[in-house]
C-alpha positions as protocol buffer text, in pm:
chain_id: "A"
residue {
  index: 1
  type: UNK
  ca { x: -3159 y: 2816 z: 10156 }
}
residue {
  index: 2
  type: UNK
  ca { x: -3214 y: 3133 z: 10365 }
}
residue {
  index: 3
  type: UNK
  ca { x: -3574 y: 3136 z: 10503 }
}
residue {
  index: 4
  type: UNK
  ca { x: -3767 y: 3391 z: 10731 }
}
residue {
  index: 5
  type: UNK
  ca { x: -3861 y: 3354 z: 11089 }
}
residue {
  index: 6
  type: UNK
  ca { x: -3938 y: 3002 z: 11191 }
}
residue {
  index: 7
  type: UNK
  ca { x: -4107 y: 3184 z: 11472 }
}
residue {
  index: 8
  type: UNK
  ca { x: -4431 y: 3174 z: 11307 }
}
residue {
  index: 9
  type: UNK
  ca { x: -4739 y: 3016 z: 11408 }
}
residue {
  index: 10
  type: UNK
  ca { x: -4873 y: 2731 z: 11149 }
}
residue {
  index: 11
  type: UNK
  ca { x: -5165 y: 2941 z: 11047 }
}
residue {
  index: 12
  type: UNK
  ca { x: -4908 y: 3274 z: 11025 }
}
residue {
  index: 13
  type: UNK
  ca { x: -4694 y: 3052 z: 10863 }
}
residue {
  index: 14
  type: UNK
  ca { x: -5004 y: 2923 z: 10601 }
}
residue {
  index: 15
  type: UNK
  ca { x: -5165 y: 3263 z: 10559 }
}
residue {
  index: 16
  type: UNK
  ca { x: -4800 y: 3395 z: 10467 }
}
residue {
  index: 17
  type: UNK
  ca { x: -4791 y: 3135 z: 10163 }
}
residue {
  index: 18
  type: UNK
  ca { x: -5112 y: 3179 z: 10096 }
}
residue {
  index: 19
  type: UNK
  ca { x: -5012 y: 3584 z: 10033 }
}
residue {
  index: 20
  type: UNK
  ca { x: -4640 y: 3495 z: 9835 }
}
residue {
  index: 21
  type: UNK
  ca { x: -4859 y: 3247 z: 9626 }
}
residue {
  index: 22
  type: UNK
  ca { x: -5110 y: 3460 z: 9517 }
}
residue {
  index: 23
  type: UNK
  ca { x: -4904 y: 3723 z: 9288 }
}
residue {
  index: 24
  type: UNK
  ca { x: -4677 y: 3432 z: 9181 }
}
residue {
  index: 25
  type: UNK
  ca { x: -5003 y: 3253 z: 9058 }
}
residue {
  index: 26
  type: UNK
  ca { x: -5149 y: 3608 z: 8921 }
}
residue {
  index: 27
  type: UNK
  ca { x: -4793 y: 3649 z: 8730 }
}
residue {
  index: 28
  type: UNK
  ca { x: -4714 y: 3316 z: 8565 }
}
residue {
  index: 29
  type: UNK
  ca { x: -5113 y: 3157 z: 8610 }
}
residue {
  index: 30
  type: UNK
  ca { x: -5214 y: 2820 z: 8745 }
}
residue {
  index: 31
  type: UNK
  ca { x: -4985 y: 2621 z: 8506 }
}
residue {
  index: 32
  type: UNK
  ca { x: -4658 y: 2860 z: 8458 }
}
residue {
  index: 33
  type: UNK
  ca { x: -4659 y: 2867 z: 8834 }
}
residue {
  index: 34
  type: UNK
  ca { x: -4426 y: 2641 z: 9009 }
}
residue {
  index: 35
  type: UNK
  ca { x: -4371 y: 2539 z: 9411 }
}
residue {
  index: 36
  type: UNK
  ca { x: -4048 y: 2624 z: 9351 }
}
residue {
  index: 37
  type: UNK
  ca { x: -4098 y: 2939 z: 9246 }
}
residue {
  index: 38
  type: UNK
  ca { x: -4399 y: 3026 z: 9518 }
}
residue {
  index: 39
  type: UNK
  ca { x: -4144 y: 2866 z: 9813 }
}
residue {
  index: 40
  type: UNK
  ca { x: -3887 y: 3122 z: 9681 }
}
residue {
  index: 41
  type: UNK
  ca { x: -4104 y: 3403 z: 9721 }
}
residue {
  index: 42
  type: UNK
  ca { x: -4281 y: 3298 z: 10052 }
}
residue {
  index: 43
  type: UNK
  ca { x: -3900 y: 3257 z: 10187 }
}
residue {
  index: 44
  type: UNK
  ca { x: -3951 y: 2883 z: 10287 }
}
residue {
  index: 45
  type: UNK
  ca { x: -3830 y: 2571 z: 10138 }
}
residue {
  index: 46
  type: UNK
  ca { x: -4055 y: 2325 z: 9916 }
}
residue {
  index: 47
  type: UNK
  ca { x: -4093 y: 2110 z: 10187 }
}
residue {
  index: 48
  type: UNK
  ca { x: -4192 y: 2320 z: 10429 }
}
residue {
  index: 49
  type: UNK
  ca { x: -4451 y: 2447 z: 10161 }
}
residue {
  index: 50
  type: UNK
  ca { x: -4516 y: 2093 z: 10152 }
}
residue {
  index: 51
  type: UNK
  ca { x: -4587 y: 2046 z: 10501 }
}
residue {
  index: 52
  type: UNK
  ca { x: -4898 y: 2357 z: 10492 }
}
residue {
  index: 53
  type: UNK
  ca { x: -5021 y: 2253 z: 10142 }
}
residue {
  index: 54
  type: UNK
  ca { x: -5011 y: 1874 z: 10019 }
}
residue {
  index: 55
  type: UNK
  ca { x: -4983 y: 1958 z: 9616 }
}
residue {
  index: 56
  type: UNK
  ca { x: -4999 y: 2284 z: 9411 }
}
residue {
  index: 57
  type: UNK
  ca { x: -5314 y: 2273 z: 9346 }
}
residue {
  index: 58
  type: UNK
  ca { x: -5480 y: 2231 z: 9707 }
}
residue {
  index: 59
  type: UNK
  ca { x: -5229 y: 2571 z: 9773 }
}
residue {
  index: 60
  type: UNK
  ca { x: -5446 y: 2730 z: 9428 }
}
residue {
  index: 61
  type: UNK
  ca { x: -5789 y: 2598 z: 9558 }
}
residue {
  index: 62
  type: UNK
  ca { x: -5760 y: 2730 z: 9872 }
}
residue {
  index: 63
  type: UNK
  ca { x: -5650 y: 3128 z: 9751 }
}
residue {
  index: 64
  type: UNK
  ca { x: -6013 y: 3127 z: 9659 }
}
residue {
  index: 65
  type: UNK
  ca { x: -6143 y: 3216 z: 10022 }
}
residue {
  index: 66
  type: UNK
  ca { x: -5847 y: 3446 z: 10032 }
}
residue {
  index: 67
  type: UNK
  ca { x: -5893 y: 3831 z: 10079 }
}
residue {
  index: 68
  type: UNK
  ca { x: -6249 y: 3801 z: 10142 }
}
residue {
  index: 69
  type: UNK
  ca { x: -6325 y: 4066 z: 10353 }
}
residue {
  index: 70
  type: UNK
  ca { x: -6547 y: 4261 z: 10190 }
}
residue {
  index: 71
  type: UNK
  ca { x: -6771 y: 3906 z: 10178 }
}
residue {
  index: 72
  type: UNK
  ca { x: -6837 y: 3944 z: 10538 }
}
residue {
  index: 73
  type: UNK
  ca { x: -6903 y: 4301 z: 10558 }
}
residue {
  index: 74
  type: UNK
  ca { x: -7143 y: 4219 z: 10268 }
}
residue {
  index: 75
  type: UNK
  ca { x: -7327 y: 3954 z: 10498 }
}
residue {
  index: 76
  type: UNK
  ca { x: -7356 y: 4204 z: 10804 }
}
residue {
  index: 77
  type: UNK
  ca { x: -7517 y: 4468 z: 10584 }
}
residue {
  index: 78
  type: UNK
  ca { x: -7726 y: 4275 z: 10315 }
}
residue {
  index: 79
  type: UNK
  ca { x: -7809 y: 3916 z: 10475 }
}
residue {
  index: 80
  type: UNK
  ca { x: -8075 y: 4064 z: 10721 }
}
residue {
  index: 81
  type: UNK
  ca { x: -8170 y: 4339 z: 10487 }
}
residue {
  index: 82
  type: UNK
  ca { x: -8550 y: 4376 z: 10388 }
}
residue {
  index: 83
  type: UNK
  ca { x: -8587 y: 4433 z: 10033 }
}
residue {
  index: 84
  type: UNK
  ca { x: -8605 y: 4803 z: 9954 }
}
residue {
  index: 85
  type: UNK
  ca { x: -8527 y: 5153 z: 9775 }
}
residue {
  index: 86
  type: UNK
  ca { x: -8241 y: 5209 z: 10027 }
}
residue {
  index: 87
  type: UNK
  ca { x: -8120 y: 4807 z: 10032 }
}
residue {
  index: 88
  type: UNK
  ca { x: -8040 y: 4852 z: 9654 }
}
residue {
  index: 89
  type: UNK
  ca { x: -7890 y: 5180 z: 9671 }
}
residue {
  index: 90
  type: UNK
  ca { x: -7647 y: 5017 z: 9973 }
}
residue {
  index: 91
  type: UNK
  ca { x: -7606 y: 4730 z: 9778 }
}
residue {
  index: 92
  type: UNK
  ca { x: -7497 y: 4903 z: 9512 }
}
residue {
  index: 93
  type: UNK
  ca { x: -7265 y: 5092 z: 9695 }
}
residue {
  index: 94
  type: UNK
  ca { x: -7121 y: 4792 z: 9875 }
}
residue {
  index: 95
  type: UNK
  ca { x: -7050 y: 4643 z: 9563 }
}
residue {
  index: 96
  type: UNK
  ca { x: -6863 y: 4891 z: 9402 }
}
residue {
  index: 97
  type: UNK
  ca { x: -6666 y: 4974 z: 9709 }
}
residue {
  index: 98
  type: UNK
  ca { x: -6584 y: 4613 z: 9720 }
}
residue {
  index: 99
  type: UNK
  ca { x: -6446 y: 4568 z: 9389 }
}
residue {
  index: 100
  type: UNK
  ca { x: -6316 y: 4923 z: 9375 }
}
residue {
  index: 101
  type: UNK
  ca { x: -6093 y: 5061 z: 9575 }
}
residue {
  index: 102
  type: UNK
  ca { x: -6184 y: 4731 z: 9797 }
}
residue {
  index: 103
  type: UNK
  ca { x: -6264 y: 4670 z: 10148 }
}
residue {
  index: 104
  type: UNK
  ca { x: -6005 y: 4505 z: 10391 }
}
residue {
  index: 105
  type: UNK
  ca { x: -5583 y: 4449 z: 10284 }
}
residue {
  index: 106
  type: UNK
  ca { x: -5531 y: 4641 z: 9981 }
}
residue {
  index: 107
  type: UNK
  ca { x: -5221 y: 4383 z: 9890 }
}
residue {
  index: 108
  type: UNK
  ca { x: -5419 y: 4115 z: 9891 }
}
residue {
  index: 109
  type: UNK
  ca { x: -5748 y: 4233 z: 9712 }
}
residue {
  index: 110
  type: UNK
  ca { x: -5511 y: 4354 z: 9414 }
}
residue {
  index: 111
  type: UNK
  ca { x: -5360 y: 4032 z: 9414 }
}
residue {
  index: 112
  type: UNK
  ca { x: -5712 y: 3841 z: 9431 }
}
residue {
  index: 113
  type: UNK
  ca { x: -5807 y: 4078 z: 9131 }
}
residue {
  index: 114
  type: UNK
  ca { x: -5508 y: 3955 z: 8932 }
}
residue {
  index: 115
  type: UNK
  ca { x: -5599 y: 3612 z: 8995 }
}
residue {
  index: 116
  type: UNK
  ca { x: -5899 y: 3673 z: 8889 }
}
residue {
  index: 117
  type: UNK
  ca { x: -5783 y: 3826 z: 8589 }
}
residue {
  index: 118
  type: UNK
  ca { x: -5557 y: 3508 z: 8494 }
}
residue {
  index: 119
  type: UNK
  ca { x: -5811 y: 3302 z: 8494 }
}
residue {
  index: 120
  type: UNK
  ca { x: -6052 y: 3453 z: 8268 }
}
residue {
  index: 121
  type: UNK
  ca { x: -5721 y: 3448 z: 8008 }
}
residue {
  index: 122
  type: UNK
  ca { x: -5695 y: 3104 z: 8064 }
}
residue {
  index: 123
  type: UNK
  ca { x: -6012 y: 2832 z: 8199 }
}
residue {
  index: 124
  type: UNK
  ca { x: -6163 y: 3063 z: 8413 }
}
residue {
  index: 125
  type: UNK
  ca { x: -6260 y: 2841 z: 8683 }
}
residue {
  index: 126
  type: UNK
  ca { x: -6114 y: 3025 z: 8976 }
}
residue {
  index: 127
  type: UNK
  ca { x: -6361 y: 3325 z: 8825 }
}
residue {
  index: 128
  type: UNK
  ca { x: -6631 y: 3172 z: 8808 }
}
residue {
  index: 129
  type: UNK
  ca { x: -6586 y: 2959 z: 9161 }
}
residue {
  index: 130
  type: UNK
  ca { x: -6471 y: 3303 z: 9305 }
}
residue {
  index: 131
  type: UNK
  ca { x: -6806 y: 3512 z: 9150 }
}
residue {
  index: 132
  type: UNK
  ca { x: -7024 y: 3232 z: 9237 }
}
residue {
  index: 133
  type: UNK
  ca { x: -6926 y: 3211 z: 9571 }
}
residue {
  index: 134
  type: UNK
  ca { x: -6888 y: 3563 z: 9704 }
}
residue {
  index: 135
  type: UNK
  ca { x: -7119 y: 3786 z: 9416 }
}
residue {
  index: 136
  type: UNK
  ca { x: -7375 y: 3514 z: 9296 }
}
residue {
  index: 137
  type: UNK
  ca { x: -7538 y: 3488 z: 9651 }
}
residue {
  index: 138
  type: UNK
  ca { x: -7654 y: 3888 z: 9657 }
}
residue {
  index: 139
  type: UNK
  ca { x: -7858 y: 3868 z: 9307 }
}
residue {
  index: 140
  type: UNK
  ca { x: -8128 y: 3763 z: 9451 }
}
residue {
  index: 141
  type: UNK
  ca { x: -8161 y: 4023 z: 9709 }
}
residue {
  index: 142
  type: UNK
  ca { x: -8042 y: 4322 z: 9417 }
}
residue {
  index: 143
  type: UNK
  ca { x: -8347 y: 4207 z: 9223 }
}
residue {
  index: 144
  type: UNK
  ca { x: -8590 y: 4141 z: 9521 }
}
residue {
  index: 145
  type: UNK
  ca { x: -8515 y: 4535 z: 9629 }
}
residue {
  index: 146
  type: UNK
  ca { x: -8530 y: 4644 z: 9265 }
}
residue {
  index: 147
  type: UNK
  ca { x: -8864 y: 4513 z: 9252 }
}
residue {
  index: 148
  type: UNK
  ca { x: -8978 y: 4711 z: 9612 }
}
residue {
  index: 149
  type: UNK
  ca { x: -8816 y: 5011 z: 9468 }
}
residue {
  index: 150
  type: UNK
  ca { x: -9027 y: 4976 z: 9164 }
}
residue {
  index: 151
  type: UNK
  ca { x: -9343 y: 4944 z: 9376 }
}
residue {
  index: 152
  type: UNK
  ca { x: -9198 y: 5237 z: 9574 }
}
residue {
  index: 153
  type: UNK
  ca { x: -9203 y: 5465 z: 9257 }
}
residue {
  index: 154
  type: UNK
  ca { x: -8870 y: 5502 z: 9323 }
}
residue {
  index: 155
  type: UNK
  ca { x: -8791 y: 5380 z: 8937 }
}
residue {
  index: 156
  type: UNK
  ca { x: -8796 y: 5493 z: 8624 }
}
residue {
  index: 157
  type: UNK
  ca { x: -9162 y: 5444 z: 8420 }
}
residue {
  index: 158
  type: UNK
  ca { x: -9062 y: 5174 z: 8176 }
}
residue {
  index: 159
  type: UNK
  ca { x: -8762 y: 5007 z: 8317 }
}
residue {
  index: 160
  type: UNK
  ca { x: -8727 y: 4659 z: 8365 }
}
residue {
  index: 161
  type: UNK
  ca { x: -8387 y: 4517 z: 8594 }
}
residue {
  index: 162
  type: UNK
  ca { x: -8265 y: 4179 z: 8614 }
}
residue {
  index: 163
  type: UNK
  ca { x: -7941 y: 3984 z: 8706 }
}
residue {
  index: 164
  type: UNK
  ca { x: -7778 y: 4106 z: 8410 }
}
residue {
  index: 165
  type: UNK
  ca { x: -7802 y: 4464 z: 8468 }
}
residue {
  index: 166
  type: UNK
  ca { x: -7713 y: 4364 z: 8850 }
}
residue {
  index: 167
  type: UNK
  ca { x: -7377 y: 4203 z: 8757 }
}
residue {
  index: 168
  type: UNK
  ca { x: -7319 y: 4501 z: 8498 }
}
residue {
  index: 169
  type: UNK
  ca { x: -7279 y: 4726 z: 8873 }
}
residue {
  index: 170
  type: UNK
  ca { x: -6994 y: 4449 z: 8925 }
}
residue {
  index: 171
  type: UNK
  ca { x: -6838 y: 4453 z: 8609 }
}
residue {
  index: 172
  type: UNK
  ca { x: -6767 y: 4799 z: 8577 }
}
residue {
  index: 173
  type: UNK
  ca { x: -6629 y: 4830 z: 8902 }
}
residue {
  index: 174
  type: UNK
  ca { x: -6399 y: 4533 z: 8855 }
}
residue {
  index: 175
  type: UNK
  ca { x: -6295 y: 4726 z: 8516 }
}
residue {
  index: 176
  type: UNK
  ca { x: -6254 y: 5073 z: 8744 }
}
residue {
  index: 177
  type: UNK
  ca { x: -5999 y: 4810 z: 8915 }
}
residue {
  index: 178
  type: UNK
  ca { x: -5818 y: 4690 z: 8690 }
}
residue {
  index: 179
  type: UNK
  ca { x: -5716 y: 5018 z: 8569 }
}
residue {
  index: 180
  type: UNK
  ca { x: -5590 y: 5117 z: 8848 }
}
residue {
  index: 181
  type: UNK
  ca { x: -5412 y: 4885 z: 8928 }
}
residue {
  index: 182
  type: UNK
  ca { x: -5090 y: 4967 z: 8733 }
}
residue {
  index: 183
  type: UNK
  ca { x: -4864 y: 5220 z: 8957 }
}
residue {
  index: 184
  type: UNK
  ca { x: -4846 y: 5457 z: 8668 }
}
residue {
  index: 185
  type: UNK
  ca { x: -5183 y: 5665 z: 8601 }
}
residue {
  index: 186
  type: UNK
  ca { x: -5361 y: 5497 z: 8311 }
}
residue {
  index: 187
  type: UNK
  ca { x: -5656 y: 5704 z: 8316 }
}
residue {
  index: 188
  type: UNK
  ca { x: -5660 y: 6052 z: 8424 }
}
residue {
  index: 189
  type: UNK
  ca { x: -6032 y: 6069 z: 8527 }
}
residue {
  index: 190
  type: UNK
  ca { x: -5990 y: 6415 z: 8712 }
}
residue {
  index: 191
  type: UNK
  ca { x: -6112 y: 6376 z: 9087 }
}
residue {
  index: 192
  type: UNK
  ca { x: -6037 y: 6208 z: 9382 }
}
residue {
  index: 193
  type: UNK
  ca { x: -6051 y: 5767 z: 9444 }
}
residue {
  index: 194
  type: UNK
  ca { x: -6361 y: 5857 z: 9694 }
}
residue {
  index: 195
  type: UNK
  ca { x: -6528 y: 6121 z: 9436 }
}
residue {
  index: 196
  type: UNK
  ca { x: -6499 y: 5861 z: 9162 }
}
residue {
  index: 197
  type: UNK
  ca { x: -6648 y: 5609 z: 9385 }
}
residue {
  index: 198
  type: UNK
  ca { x: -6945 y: 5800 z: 9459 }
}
residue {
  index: 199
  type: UNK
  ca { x: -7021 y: 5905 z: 9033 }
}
residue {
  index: 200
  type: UNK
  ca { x: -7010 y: 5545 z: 9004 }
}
residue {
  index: 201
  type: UNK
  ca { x: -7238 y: 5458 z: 9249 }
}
residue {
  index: 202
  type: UNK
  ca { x: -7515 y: 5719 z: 9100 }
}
residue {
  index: 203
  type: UNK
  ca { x: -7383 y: 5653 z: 8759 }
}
residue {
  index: 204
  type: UNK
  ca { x: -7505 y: 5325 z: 8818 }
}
residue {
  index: 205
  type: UNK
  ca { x: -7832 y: 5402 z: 9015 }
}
residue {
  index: 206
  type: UNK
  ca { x: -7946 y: 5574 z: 8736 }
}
residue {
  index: 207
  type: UNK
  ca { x: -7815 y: 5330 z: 8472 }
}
residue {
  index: 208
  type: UNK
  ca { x: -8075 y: 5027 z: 8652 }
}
residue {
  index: 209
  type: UNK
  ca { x: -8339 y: 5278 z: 8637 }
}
residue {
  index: 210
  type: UNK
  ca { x: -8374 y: 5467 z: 8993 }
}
residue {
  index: 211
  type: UNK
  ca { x: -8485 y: 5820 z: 8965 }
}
residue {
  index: 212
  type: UNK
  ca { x: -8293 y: 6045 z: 9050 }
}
residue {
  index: 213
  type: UNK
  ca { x: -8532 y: 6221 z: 9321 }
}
residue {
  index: 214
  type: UNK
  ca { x: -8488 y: 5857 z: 9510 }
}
residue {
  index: 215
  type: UNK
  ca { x: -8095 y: 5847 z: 9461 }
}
residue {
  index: 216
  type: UNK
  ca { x: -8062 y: 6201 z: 9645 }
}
residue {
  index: 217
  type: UNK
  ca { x: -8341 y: 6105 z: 9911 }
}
residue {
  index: 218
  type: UNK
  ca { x: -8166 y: 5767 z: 9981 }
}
residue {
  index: 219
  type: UNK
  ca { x: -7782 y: 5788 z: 9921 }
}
residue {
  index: 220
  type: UNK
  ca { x: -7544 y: 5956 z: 10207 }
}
residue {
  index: 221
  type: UNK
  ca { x: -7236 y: 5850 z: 10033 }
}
residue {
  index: 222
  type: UNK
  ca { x: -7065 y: 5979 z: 10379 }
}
residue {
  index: 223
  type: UNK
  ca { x: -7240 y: 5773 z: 10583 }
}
residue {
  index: 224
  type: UNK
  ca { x: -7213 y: 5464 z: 10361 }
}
residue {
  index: 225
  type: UNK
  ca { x: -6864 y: 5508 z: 10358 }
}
residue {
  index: 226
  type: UNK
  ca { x: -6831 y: 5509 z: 10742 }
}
residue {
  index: 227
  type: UNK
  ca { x: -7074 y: 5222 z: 10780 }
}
residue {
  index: 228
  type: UNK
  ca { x: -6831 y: 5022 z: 10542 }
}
residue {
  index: 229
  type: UNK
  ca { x: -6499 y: 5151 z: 10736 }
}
residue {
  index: 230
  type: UNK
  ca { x: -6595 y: 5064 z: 11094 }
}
residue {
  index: 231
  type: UNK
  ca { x: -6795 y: 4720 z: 10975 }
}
residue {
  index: 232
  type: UNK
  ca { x: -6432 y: 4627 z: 10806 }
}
residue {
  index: 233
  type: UNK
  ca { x: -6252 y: 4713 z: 11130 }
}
residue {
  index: 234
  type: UNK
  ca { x: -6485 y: 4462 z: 11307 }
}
residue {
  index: 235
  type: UNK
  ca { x: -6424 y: 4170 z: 11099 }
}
residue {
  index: 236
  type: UNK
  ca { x: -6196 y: 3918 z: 11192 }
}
């Protein structure tokens, strides 16, 4: 069969699977999809698939670390962060930009989203490995800067936040997402990608409980939104 340039490197060559795989996998799940049908689209025979990936399923296992991006601007900005009114509110704001629109190859953060999406329709396994590995690890630091924003005055009288609430910041902006990812318009929400972005973000500022005096001394939607550009451009 006719294949693409041999010229690649091994990890080109690996990375390009990895990318022909992971809409094949999103389109016909982990079952329905076949190394037939993922050699076909990476342009490379079954046994040169063979030669990257031993069986099907180490190819599946390893589209988990795939389009992760956004992980590592997440570790620059939150790992070293010191619990706080403005930590949350960047937190916040890195996690919706992360889910949606995304941060780092738009292909392959729609495709990780579809994969994503498969697998909550069938075991959900690669969800909950995927959320556990690269959402899971910033609860902790959501709820430790809740808590200083609370002693800050910075929330609400009354209000009480805890993981659930944090992973309700994810969950609508994984639904935000999903509806766009279709290339028709599914929802006509009436402003710009970035505008929507930033009525998220303050949408859900308010909706944990920040006042609203601390969301317009501490959020520079602007400046977040170079701070997550130029971090993305300096991750490998």
């Amino acid at each position: 069969m006719p294949t693409r340039s041999s010229r690649l490197s091994a990890t080109d060559r690996r990375q390009a699977i990895l990318s022909a795989a992971a809409p094949v996998f999103a389109r016909l799940g982990r079952e329905g999809a076949t190394t037939k049908e993922i050699a076909r689209a990476a342009g490379v025979s079954e046994a040169l698939l063979y030669r990257h990936f031993v069986s099907k399923e180490a190819l599946y296992a390893e589209l988990e670390s795939y389009c992760v991006e956004a992980n590592a601007v997440g570790s620059k900005l939150l790992a070293e962060a010191v619990p706080s009114t403005t930590t949350l509110i960047t937190g916040v704001a890195l996690l919706v930009q992360a889910v949606f629109p995304g941060i780092g190859n738009a292909q392959s953060h729609n495709d990780t989203k579809r994969l994503v999406t498969a697998s909550l329709l069938s075991d959900g396994q690669f969800a909950r490995t995927f959320l556990d590995r690269h959402v899971k690890p910033w609860i902790d630091v959501f709820e430790r800067s809740f808590q200083a924003a609370q002693d800050a005055g910075d929330v609400e009288d009354g209000v009480h936040t805890g993981s659930a609430e944090i992973w309700f910041v994810h969950h609508l902006a994984n639904t935000l997402h999903l509806i766009s990812l279709p290339d028709i318009t599914v929802v006509e929400y009436g402003m710009a990608r970035e505008k929507l972005v930033e009525n998220t973000v303050c949408f859900l500022l308010r909706g944990i409980g920040l006042r609203n005096t601390a969301i317009i001394r501490h959020y520079d939607s602007e400046k977040l939104r170079t701070i997550f550009t130029l971090m993305d451009q300096d991750t490998p």
